[in-house]
N, CA, C and O atoms as CSV, one atom per row, in Angstrom:
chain,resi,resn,atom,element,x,y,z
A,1,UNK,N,N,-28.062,4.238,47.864
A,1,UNK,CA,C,-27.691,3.568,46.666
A,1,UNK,C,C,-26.433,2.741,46.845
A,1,UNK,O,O,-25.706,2.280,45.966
A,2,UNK,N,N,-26.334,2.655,48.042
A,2,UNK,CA,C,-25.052,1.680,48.674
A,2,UNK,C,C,-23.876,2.116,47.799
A,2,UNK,O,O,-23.495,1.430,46.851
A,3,UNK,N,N,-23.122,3.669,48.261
A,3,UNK,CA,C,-22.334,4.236,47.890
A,3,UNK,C,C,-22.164,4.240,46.347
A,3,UNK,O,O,-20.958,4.377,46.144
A,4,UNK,N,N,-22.732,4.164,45.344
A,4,UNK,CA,C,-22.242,4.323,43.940
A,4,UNK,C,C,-22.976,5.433,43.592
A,4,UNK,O,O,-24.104,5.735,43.979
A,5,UNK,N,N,-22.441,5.865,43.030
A,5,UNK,CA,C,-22.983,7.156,42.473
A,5,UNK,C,C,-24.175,6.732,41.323
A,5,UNK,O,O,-24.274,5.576,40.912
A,6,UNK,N,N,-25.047,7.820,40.874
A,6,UNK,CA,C,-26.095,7.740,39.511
A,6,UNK,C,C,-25.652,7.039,38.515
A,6,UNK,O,O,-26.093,6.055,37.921
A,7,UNK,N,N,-24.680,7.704,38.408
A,7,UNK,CA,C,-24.193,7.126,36.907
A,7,UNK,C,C,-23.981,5.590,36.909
A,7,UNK,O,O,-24.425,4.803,36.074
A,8,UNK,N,N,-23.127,5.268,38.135
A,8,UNK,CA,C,-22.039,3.564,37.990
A,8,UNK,C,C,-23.880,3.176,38.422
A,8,UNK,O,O,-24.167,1.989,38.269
A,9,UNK,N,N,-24.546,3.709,38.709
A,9,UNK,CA,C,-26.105,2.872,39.131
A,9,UNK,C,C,-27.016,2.884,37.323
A,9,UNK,O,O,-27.373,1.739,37.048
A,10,UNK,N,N,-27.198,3.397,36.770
A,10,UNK,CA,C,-27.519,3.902,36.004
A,10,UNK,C,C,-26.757,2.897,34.553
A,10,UNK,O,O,-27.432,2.555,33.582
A,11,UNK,N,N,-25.603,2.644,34.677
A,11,UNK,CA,C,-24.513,1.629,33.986
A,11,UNK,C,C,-25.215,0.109,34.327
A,11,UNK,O,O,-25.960,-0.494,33.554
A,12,UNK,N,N,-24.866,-0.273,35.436
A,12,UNK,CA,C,-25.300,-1.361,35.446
A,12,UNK,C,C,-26.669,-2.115,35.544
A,12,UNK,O,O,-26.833,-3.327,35.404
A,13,UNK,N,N,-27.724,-1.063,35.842
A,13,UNK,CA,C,-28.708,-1.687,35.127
A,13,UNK,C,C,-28.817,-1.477,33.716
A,13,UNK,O,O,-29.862,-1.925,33.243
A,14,UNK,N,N,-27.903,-0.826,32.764
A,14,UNK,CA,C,-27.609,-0.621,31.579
A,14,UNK,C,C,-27.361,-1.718,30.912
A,14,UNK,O,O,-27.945,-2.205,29.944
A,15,UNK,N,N,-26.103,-2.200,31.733
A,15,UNK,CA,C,-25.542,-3.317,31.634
A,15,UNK,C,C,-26.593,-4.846,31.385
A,15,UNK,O,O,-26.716,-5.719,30.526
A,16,UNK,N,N,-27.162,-4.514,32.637
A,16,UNK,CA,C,-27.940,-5.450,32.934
A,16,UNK,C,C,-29.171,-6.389,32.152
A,16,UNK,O,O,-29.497,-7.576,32.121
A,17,UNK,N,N,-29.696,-4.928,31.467
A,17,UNK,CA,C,-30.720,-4.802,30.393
A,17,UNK,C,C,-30.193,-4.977,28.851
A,17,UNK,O,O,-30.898,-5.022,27.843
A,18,UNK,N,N,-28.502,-5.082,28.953
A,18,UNK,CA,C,-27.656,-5.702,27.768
A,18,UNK,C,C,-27.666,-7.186,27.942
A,18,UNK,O,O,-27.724,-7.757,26.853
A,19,UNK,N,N,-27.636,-7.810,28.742
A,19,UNK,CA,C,-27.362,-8.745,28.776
A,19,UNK,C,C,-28.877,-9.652,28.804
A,19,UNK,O,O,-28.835,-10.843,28.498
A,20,UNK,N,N,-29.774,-9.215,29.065
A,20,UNK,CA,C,-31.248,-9.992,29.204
A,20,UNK,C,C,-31.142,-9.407,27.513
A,20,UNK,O,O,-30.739,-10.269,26.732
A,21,UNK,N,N,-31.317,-8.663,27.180
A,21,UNK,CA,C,-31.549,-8.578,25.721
A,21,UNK,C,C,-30.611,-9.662,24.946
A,21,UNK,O,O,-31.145,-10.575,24.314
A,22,UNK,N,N,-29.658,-9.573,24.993
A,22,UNK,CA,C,-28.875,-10.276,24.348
A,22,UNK,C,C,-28.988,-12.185,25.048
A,22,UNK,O,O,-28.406,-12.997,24.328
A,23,UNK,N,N,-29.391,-12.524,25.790
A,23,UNK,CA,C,-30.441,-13.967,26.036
A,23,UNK,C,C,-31.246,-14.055,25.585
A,23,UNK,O,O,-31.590,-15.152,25.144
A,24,UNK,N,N,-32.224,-12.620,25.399
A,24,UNK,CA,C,-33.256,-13.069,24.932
A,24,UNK,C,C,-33.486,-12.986,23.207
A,24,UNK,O,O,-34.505,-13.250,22.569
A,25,UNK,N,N,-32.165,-12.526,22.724
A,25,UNK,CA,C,-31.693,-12.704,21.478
A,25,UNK,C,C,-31.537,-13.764,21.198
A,25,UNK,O,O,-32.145,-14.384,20.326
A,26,UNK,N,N,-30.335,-14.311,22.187
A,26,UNK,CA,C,-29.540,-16.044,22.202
A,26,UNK,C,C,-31.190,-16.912,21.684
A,26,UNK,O,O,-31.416,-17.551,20.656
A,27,UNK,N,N,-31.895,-16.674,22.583
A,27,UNK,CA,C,-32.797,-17.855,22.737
A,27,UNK,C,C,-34.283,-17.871,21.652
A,27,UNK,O,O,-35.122,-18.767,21.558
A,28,UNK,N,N,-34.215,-16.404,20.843
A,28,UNK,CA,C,-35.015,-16.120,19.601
A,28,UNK,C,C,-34.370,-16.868,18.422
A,28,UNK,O,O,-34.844,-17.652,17.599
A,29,UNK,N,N,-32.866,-16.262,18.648
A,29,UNK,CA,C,-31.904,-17.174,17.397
A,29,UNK,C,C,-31.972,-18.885,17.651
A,29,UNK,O,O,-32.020,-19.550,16.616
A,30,UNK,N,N,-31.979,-19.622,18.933
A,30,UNK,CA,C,-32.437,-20.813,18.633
A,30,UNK,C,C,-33.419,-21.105,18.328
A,30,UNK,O,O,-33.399,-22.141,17.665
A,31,UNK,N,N,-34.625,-20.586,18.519
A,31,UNK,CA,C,-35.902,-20.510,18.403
A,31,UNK,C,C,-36.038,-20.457,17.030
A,31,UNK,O,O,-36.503,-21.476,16.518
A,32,UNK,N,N,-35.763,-19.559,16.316
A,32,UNK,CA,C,-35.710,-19.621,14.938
A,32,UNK,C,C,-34.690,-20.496,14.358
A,32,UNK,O,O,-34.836,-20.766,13.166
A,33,UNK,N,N,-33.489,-21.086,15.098
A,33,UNK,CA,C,-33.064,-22.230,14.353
A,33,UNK,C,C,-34.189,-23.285,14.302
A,33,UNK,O,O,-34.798,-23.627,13.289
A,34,UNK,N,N,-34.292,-23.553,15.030
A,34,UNK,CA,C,-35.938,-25.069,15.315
A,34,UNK,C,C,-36.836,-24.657,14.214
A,34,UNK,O,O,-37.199,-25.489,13.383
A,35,UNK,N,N,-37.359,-22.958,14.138
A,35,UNK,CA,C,-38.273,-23.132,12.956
A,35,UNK,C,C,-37.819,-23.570,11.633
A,35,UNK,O,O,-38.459,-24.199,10.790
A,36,UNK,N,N,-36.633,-23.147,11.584
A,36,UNK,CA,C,-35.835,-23.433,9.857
A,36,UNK,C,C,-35.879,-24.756,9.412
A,36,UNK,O,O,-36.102,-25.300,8.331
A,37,UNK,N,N,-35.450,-25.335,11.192
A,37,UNK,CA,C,-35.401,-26.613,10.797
A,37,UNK,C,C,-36.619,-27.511,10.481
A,37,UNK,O,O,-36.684,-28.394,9.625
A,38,UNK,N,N,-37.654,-27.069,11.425
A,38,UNK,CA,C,-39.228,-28.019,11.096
A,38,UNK,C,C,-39.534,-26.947,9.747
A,38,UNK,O,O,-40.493,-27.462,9.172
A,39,UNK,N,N,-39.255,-26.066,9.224
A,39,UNK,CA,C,-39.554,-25.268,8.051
A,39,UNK,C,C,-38.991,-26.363,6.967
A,39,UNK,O,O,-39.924,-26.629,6.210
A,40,UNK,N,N,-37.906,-27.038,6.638
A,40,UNK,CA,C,-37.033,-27.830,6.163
A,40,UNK,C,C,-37.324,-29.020,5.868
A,40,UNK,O,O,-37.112,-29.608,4.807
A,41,UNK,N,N,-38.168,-29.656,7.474
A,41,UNK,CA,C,-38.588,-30.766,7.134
A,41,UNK,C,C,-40.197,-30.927,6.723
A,41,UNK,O,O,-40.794,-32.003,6.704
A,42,UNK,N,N,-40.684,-29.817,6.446
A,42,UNK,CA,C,-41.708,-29.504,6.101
A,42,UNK,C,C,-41.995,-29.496,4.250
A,42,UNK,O,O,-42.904,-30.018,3.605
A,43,UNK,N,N,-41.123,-28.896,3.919
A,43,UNK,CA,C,-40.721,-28.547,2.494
A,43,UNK,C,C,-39.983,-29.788,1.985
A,43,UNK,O,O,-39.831,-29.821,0.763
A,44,UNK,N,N,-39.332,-31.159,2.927
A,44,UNK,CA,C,-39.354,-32.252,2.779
A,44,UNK,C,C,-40.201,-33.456,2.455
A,44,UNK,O,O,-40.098,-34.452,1.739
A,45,UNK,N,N,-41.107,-32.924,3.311
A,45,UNK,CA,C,-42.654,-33.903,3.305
A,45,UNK,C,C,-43.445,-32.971,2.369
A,45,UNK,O,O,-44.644,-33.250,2.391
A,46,UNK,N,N,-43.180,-32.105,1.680
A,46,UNK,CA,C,-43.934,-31.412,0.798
A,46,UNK,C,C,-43.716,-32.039,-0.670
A,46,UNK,O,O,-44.684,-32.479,-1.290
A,47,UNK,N,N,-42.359,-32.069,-1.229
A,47,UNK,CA,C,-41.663,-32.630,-2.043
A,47,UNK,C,C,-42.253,-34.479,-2.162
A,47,UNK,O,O,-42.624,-35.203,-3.086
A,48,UNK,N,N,-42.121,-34.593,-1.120
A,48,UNK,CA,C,-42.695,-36.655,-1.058
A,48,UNK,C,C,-43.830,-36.359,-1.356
A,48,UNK,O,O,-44.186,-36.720,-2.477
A,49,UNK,N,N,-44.563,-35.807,-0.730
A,49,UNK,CA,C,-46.020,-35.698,-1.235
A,49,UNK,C,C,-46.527,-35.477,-3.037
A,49,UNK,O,O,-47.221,-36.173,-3.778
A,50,UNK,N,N,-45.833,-34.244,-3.228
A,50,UNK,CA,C,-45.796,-34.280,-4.905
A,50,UNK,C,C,-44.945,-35.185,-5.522
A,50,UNK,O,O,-45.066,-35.155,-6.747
A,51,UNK,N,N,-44.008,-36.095,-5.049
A,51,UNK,CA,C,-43.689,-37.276,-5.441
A,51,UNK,C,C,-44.821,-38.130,-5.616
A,51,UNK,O,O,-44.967,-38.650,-6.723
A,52,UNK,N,N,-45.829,-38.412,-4.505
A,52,UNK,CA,C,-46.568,-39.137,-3.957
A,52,UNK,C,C,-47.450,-38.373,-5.645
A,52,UNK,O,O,-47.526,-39.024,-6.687
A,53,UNK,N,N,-47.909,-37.166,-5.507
A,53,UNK,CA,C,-49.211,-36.871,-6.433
A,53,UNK,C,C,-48.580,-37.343,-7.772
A,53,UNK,O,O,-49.491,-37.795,-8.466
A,54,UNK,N,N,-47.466,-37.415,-8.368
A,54,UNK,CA,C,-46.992,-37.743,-9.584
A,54,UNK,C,C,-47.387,-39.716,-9.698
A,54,UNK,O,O,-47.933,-40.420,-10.547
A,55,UNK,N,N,-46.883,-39.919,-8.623
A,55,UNK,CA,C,-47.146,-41.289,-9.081
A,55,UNK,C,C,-49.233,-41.535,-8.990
A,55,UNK,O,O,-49.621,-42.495,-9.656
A,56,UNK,N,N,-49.895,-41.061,-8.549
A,56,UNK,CA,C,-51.027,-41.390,-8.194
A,56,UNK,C,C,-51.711,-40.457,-9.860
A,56,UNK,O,O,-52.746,-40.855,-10.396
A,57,UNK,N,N,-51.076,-39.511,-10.299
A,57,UNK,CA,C,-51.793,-38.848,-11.620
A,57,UNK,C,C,-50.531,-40.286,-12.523
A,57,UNK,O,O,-51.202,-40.749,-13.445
A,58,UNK,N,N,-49.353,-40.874,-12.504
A,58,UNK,CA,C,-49.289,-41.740,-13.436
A,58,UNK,C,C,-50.080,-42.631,-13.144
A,58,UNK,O,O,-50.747,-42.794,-14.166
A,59,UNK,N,N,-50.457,-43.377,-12.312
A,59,UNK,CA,C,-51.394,-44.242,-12.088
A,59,UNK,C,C,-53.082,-44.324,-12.358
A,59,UNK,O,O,-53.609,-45.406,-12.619
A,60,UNK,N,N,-53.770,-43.212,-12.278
A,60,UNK,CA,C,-54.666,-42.565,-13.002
A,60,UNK,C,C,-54.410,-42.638,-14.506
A,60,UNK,O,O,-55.341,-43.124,-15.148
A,61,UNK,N,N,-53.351,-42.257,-15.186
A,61,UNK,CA,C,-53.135,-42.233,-16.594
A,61,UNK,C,C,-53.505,-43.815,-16.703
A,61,UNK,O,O,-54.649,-44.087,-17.069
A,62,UNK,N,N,-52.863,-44.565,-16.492
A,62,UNK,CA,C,-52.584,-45.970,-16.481
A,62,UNK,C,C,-54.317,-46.782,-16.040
A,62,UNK,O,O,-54.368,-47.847,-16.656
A,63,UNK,N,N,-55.068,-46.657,-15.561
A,63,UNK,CA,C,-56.511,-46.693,-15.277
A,63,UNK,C,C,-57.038,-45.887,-16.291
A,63,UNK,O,O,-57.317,-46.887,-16.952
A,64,UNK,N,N,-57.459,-44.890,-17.069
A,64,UNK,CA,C,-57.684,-44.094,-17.812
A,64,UNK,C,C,-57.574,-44.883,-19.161
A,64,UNK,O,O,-58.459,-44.909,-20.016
A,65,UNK,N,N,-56.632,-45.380,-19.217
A,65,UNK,CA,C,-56.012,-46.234,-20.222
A,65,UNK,C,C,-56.503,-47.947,-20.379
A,65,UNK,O,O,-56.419,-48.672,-21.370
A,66,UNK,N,N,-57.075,-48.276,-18.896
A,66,UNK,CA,C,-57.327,-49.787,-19.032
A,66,UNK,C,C,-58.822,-49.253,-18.812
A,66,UNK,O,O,-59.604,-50.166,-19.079
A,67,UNK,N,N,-59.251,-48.496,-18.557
A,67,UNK,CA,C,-60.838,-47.922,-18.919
A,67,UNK,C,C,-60.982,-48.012,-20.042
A,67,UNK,O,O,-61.779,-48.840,-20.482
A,68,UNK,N,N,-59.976,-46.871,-21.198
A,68,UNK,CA,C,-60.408,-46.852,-22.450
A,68,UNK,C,C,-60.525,-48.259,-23.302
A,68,UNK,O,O,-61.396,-48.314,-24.170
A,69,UNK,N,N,-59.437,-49.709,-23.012
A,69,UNK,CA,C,-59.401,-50.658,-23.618
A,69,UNK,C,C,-60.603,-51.452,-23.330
A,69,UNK,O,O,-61.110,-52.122,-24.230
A,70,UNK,N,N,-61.167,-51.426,-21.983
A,70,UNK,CA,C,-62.294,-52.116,-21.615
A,70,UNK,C,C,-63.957,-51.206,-22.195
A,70,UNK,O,O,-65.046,-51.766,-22.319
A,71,UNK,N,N,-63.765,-50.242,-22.364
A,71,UNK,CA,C,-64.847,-49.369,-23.449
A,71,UNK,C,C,-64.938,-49.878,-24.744
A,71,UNK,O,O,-65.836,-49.729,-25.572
A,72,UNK,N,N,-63.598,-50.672,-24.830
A,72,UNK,CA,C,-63.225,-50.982,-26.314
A,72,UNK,C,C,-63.814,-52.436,-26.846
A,72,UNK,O,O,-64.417,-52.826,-27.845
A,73,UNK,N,N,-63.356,-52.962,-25.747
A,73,UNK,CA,C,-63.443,-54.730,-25.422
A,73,UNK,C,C,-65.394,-54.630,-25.597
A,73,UNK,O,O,-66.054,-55.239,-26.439
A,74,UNK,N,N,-65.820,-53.884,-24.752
A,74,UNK,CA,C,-67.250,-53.608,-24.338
A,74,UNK,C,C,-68.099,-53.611,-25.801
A,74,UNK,O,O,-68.957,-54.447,-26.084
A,75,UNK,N,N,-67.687,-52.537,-26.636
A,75,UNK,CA,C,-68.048,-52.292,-27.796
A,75,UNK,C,C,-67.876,-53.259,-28.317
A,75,UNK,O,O,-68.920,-53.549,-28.901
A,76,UNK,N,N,-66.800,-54.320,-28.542
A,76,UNK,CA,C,-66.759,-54.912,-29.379
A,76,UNK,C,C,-67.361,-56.101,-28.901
A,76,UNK,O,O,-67.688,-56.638,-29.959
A,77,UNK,N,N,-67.731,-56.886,-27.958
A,77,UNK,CA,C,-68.557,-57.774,-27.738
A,77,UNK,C,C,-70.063,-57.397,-27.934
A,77,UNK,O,O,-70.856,-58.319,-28.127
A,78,UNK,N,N,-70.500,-56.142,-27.899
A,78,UNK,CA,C,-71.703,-55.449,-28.004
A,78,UNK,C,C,-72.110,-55.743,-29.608
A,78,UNK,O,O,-73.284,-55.961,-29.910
A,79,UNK,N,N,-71.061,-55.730,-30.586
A,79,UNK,CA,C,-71.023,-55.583,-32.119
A,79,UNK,C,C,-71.530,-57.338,-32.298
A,79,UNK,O,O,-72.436,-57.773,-33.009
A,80,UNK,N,N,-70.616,-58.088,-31.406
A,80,UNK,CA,C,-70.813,-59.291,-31.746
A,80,UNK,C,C,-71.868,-59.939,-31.346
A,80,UNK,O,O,-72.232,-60.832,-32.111
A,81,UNK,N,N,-72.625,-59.748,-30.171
A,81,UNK,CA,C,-73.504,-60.041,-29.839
A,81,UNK,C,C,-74.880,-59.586,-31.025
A,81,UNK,O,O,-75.883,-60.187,-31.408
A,82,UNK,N,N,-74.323,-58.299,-31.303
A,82,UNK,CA,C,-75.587,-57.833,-32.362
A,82,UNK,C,C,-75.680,-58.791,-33.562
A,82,UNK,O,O,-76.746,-59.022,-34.132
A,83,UNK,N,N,-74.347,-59.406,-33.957
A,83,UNK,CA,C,-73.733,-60.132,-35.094
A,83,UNK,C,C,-74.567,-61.211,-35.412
A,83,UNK,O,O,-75.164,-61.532,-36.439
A,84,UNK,N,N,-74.384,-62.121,-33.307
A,84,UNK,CA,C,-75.037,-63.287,-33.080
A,84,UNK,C,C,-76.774,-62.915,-33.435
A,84,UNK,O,O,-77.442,-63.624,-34.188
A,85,UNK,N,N,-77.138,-62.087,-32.968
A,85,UNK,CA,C,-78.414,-62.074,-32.324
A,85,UNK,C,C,-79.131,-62.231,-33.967
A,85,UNK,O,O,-80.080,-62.959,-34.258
A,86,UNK,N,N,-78.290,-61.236,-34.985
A,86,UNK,CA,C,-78.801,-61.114,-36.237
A,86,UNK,C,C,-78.575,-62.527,-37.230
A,86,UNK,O,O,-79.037,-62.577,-38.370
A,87,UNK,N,N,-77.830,-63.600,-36.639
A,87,UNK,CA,C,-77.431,-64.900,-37.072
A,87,UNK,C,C,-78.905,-65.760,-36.525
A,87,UNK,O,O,-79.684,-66.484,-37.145
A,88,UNK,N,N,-78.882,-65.458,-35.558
A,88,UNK,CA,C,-80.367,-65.898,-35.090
A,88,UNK,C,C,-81.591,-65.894,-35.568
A,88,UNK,O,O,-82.472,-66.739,-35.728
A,89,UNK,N,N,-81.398,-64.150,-35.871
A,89,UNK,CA,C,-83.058,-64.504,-36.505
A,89,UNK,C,C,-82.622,-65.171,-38.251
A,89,UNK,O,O,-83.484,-65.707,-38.948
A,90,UNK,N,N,-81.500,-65.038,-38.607
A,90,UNK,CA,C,-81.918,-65.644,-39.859
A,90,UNK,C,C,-81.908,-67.243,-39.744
A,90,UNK,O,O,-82.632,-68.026,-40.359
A,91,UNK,N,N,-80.934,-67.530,-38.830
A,91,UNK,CA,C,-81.259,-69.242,-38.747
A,91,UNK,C,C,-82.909,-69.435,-38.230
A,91,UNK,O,O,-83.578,-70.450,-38.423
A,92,UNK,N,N,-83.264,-68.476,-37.689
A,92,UNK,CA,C,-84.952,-68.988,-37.494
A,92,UNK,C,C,-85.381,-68.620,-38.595
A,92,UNK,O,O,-85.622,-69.568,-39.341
A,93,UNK,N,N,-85.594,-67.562,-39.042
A,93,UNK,CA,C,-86.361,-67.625,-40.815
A,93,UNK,C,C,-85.460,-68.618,-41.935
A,93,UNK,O,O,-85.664,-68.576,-43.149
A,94,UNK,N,N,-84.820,-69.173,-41.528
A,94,UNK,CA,C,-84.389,-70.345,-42.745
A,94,UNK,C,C,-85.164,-72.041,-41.854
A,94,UNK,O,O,-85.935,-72.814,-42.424
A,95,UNK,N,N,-84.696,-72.179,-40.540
A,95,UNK,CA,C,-85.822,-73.114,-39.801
A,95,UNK,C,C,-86.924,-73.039,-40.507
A,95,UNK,O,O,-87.166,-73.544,-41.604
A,96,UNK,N,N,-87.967,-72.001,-39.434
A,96,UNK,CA,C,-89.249,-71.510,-40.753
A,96,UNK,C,C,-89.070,-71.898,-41.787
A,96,UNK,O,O,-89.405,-73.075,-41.919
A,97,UNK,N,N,-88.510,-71.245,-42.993
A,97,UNK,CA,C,-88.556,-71.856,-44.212
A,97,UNK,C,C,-88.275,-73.404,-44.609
A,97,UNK,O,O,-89.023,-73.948,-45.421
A,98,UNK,N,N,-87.297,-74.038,-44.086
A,98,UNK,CA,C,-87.234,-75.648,-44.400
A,98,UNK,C,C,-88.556,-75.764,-43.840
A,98,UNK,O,O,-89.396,-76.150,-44.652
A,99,UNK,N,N,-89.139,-75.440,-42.187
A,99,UNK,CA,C,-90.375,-76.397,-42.266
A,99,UNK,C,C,-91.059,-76.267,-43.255
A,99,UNK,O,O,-91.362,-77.288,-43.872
A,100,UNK,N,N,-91.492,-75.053,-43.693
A,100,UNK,CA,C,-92.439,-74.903,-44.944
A,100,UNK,C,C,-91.834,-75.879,-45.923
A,100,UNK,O,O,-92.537,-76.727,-46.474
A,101,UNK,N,N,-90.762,-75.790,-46.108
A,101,UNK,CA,C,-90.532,-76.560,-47.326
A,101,UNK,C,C,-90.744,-78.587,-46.831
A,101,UNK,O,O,-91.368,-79.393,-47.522
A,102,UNK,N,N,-90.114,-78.869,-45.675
A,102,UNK,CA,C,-90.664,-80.053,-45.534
A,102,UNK,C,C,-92.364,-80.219,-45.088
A,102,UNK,O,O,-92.526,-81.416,-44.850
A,103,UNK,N,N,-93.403,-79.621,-44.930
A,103,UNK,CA,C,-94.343,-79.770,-45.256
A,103,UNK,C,C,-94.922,-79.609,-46.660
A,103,UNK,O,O,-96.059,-80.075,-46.588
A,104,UNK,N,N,-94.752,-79.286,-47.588
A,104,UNK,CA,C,-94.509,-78.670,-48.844
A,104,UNK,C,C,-94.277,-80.346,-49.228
A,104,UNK,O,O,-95.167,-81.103,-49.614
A,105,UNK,N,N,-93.005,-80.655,-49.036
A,105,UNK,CA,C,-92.433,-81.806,-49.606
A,105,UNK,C,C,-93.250,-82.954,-48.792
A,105,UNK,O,O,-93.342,-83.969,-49.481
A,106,UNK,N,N,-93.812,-83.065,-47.632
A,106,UNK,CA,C,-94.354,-84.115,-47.091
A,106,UNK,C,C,-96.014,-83.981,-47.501
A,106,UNK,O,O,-96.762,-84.892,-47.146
A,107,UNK,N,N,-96.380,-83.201,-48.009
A,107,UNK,CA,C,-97.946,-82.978,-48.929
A,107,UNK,C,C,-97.560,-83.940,-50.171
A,107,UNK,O,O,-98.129,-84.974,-50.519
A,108,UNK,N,N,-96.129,-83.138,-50.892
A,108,UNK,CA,C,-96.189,-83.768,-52.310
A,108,UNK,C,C,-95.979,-85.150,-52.589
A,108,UNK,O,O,-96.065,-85.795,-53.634
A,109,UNK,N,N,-95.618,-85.531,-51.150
A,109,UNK,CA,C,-94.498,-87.044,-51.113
A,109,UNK,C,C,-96.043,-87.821,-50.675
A,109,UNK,O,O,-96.268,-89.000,-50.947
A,110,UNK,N,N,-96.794,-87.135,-50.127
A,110,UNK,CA,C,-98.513,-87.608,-50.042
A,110,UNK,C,C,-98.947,-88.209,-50.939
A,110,UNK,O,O,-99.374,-89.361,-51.019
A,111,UNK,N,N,-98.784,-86.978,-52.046
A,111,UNK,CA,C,-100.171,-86.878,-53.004
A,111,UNK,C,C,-99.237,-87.862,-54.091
A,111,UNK,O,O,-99.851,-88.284,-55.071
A,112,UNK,N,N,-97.973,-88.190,-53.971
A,112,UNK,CA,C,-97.246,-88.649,-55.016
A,112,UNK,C,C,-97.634,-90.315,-54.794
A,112,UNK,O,O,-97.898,-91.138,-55.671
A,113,UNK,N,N,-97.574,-90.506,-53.345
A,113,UNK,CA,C,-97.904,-91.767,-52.787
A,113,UNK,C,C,-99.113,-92.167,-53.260
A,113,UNK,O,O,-99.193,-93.215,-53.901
A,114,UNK,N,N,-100.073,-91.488,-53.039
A,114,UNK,CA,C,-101.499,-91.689,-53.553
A,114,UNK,C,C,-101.618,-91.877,-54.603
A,114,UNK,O,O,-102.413,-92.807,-54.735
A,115,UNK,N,N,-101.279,-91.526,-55.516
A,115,UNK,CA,C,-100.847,-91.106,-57.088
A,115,UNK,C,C,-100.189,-92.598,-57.576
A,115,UNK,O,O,-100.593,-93.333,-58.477
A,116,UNK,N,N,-99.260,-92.746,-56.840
A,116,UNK,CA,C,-98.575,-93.970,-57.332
A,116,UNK,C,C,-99.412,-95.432,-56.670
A,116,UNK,O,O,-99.398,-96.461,-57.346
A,117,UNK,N,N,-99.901,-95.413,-55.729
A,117,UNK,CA,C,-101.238,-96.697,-55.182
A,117,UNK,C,C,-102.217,-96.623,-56.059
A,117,UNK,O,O,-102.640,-97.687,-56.511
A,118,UNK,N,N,-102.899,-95.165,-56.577
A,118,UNK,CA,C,-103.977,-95.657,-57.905
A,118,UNK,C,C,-103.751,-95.819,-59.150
A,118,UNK,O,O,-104.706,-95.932,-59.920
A,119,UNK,N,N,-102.180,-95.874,-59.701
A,119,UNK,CA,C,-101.659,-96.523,-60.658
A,119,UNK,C,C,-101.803,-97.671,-60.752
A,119,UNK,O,O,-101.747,-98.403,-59.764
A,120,UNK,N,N,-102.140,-98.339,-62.588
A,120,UNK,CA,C,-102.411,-100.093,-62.337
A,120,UNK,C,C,-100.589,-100.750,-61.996
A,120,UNK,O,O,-99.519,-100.512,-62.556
A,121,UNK,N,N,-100.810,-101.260,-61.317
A,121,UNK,CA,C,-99.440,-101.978,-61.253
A,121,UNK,C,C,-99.054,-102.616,-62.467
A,121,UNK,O,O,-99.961,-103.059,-63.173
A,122,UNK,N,N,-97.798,-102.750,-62.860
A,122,UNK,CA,C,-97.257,-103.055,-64.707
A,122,UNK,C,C,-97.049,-104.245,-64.571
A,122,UNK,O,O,-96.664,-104.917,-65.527
């Protein structure tokens, strides 16, 4: 044992096994500094992100909102179109009706003509 007795042998691998422990402490405690730190910047980019989801649910609100006006716009050209369509058929049943009535009037404007040629002239 190259003259040392048990014990001073017995010490310094004591020793020895203090000091690898305590490196391999040193180098757990940096080790876990690095995690804190990517832990940190993690809970950084976590935060932007729900930054990120706040603006994308206001922006949704804001679409939600130019949806509802264009549902609105929709309806109401839908009303008017019904408006037109119902302007239509009555300008065609009043058409219809003048023709009737100018055939009506172009019979009587006939028979009035006729009427007035077999009159004796005054």
């Amino acid at each position: 044992m190259g003259g040392k007795t048990l014990e001073e042998h017995f010490r310094e691998h004591a020793e020895l096994i203090d000091r690898r422990f305590a490196e391999i402490h040193a180098r757990f405690t940096a080790q876990d500094k690095r995690f804190d730190a990517i832990d940190a910047r993690f809970e950084a980019i976590d935060k932007r992100f729900d930054a990120i989801d706040a603006r994308f649910e206001a922006i949704d609100k804001r679409f939600d909102a130019i949806d509802a006006r264009f549902r609105s716009i929709d309806q109401q050209i839908s009303a008017v179109h019904s408006r037109f369509e119902a302007m239509d058929e009555r300008f065609n049943r009043v058409d219809y009706e003048l023709g009737m009535i100018r055939r009506d009037v172009g019979s009587i404007l006939a028979k009035l003509t006729d009427i007035g040629t077999r009159l004796p002239a005054s």
